[in-house]
C-alpha positions as CSV (number, residue, x, y, z in Angstrom):
1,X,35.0,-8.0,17.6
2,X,36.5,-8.8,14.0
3,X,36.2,-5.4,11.9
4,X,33.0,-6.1,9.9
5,X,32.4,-5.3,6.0
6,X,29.6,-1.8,6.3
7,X,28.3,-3.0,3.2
8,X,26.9,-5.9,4.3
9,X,23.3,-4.5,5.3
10,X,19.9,-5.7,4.9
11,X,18.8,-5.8,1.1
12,X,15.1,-5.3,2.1
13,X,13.7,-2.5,3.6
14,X,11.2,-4.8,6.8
15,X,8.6,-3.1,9.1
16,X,10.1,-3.7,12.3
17,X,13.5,-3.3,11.0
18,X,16.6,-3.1,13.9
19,X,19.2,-0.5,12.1
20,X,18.0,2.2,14.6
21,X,17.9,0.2,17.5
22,X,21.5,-1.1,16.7
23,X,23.3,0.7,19.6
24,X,20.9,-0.6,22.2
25,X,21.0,-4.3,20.7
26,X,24.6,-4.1,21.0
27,X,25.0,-2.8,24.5
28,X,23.3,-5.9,26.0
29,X,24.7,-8.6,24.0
30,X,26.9,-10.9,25.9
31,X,30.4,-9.2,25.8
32,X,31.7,-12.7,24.1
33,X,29.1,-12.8,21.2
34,X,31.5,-13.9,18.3
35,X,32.2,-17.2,20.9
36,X,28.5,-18.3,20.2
37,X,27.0,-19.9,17.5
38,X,24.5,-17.0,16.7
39,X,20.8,-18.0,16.0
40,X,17.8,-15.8,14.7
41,X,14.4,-17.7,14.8
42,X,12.9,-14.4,13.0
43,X,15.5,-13.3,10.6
44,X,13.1,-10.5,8.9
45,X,15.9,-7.4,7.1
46,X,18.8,-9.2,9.2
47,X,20.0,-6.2,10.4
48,X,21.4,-7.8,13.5
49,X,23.4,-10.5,11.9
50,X,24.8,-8.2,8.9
51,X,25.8,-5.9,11.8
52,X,27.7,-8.9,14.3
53,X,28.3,-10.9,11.1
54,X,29.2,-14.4,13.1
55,X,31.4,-16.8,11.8
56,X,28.7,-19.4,13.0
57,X,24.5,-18.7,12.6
58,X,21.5,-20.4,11.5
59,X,18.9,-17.9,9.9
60,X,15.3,-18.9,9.7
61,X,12.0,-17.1,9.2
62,X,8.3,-18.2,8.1
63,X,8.3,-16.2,5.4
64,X,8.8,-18.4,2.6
65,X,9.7,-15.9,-0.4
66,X,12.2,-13.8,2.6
67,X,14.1,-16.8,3.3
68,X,14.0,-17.8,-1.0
69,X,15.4,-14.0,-1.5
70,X,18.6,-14.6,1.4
71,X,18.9,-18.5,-0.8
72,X,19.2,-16.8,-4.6
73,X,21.5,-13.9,-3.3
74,X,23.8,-16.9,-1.6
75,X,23.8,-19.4,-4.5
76,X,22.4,-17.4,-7.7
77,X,24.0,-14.0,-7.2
78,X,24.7,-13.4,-11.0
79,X,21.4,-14.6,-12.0
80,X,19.6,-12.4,-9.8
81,X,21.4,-9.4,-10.3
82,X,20.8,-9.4,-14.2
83,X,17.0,-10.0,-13.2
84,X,16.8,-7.1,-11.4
85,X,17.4,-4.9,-14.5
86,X,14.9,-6.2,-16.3
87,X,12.5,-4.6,-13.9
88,X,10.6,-1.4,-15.4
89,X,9.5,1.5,-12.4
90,X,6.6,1.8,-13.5
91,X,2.6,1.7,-12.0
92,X,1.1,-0.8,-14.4
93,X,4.2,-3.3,-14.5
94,X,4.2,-3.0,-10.6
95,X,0.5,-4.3,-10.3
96,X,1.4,-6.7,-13.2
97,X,3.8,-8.2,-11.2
98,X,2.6,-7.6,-7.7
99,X,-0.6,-9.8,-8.7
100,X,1.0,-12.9,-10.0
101,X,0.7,-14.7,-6.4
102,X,-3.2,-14.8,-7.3
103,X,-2.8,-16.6,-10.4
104,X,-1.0,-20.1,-11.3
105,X,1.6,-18.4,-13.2
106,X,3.1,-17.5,-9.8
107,X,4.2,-21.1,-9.1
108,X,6.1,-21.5,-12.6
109,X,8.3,-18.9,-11.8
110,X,12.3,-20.0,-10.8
111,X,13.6,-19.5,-7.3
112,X,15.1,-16.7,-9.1
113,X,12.6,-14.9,-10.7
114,X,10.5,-14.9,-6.9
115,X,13.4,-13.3,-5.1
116,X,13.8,-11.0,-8.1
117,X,10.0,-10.0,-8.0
118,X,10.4,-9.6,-3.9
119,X,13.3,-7.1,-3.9
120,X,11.9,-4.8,-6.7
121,X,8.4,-4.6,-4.8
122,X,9.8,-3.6,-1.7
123,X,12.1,-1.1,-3.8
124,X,9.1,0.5,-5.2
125,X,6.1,0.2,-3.4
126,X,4.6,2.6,-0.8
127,X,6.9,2.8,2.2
128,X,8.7,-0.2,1.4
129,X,6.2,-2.0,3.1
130,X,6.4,-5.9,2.9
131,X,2.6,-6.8,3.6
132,X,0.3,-9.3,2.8
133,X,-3.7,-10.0,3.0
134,X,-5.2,-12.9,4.8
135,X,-4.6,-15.0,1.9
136,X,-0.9,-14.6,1.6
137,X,-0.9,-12.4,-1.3
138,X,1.0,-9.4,-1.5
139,X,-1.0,-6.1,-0.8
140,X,1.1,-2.9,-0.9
141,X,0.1,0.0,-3.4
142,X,2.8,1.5,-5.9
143,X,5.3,3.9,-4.5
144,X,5.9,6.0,-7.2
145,X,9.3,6.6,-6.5
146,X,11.6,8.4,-9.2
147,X,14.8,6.8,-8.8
148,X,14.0,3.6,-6.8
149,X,17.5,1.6,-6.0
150,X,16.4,-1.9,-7.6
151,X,19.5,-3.2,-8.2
152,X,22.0,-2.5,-5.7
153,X,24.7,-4.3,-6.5
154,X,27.6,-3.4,-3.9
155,X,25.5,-4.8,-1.1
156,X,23.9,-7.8,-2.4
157,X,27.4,-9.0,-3.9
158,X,28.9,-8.1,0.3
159,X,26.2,-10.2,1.8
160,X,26.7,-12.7,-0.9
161,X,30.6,-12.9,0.0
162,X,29.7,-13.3,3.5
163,X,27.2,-15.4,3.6
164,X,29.1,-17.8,1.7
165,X,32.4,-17.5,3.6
166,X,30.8,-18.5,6.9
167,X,29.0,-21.3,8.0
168,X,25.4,-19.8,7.8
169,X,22.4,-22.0,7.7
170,X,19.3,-20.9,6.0
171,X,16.2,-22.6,7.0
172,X,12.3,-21.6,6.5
173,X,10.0,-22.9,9.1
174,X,8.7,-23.2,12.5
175,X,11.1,-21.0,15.2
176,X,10.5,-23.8,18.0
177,X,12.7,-26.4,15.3
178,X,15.3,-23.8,15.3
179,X,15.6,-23.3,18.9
180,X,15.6,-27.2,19.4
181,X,19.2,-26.9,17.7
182,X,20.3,-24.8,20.0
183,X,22.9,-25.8,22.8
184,X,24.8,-23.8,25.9
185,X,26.9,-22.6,23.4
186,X,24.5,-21.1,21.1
187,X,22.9,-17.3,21.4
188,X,19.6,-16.7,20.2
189,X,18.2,-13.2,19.2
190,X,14.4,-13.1,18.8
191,X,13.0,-10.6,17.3
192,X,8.9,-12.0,16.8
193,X,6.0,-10.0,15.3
194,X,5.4,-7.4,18.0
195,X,2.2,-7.6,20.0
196,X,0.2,-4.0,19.2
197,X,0.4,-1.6,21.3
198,X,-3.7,-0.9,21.0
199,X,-6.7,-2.5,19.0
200,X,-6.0,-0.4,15.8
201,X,-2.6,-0.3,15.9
202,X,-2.1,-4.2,14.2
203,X,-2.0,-4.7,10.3
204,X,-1.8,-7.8,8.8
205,X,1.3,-9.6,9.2
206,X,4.2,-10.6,6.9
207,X,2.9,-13.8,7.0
208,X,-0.6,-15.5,6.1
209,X,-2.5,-15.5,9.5
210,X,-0.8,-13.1,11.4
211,X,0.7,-13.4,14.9
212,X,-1.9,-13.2,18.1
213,X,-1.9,-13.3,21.9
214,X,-1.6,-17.1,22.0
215,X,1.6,-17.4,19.8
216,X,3.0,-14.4,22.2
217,X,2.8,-17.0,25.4
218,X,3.3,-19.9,22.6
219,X,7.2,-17.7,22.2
220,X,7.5,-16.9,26.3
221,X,7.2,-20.4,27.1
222,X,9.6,-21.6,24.6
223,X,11.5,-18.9,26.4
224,X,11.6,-20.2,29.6
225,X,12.8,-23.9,28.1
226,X,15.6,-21.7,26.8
227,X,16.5,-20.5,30.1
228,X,15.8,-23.7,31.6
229,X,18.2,-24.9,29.6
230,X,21.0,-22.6,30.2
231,X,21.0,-20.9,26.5
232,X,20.9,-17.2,26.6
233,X,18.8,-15.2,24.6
234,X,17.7,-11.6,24.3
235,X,14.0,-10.8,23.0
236,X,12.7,-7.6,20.9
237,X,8.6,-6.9,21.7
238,X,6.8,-3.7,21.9
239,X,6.0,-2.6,25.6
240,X,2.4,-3.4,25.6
241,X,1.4,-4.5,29.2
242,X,0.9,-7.8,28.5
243,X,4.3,-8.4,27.4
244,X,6.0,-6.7,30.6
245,X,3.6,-9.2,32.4
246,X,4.9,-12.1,30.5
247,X,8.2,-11.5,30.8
248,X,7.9,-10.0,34.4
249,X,10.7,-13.0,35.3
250,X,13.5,-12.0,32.9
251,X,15.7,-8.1,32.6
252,X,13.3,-5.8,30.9
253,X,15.0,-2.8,29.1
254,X,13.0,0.1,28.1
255,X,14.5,1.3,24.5
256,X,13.1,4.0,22.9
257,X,12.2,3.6,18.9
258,X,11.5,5.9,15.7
259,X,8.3,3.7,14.1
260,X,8.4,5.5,10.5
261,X,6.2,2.9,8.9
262,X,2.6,2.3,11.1
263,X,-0.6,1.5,9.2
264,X,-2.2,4.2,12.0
265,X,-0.4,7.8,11.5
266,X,-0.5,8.4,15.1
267,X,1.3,6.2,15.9
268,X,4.3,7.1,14.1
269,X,7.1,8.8,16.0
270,X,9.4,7.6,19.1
271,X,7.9,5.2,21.1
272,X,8.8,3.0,23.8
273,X,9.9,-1.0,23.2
274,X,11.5,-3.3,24.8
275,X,14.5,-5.7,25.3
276,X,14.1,-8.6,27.5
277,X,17.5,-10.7,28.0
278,X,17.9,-13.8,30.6
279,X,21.6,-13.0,31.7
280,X,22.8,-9.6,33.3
């Protein structure tokens, strides 16, 4: 593997996030990954990529103001950057700004100004915590944070550099478009909203409506038409039963996971997830 630029890391702070599970991810990739063209359906932090950085990838996530944020730091870098300062830490500008999505100012402001208002929420609010309520409005409380890193430059000018230096496609929509690009030469990571463990352990999503059961099987089948079709792909879930069952075909690793951020405090420590691949 090409030695990879360290500072080329995820901007955002994103429940779910991969850093930690890194080594595990890496031991059961295909021992040939930089061959592939690499494909995330749910890009979320993009830990994965910024760690393999591949020559050849096409990004994608439902998200809407994510996949704006990866857009601006590609082609506005200088822009954004002097944004950023402009931000204030501070409780009532936080709320100010958190609650423009619920009033018609929010679709005034530039590509720019969104990504801008993204990245400082999720450096100051409470646990970093990219959430939204059932109408698609962002929902976190401030963080109160003394020294919150809004601006950090060295990273958001690496993942500029490489995400212009490669061939990476950055798409917003549906994951089953971006898997219908995908060929026997293409690798897919999937890394979906993860199916709660119990009743009380789900918060709402990071997208309006949420992910439930039926989008879980919606993502397995779509899994099997990968397999079908001879494209390998390896799979992050949680290890609720119904997952193992689903996937009861296909290499189930056990990995285990530190969960800082969980809406339900017990839940919070190492617990077990999984990795489900369709090659050995």
């Amino acid at each position: 593997m090409a030695k990879s630029n360290k500072l080329v890391a995820p901007f955002l702070k994103w429940v779910g996030g991969k850093r930690q599970l890194m080594p595990s991810i890496i031991q059961h990739l295909p021992k040939n990954i930089q061959s592939y063209n690499y494909i995330e359906p749910f890009i979320g932090g993009g830990a994965v990529l910024f760690h393999l950085q591949p020559k050849n990838a096409i990004i994608n996530d439902s998200n809407i103001e994510l996949i704006n944020v990866y857009e601006v730091i590609k082609n506005n870098l200088e822009d954004l950057i002097n944004d950023l300062k402009n931000h204030k830490n501070e409780s009532e500008y936080f709320y100010d700004l958190r609650g423009l999505d619920r009033t018609d100012i929010f679709k005034d402001l530039t590509n720019i100004q969104r990504a801008s208002r993204i990245i400082f929420l999720n450096k100051t609010c409470f646990n970093g915590l990219y959430r939204v309520n059932n109408a698609g409005e962002f929902n976190s409380p401030f963080g109160r944070y003394k020294n919150p890193n809004i601006v950090n430059e060295p990273v958001l000018r690496a993942v500029n550099k490489y995400l212009n230096a490669n061939n990476v496609e950055i798409k917003s929509g549906d994951y089953s478009n971006i898997l219908k690009q995908a060929d026997e030469k293409s690798f897919i990571y999937l890394d979906p909203p993860y199916h709660p463990l119990s009743e009380t352990s789900n918060f709402t999503g990071y997208v309006q409506g949420g992910w439930n059961i039926y989008d879980q099987a919606d993502l397995r089948l779509a899994c099997d038409e990968l397999n079908n079709r001879g494209i390998k792909f390896l799979l992050s879930n949680s290890s609720a039963e119904f997952i193992k069952d689903q996937y009861k075909n296909y290499n189930i690793i056990i990995v285990k996971a530190n969960r800082a951020i969980n809406s339900d405090g017990g839940n919070r420590g190492e617990i077990d997830e999984f990795l489900i691949k369709n090659y050995e």
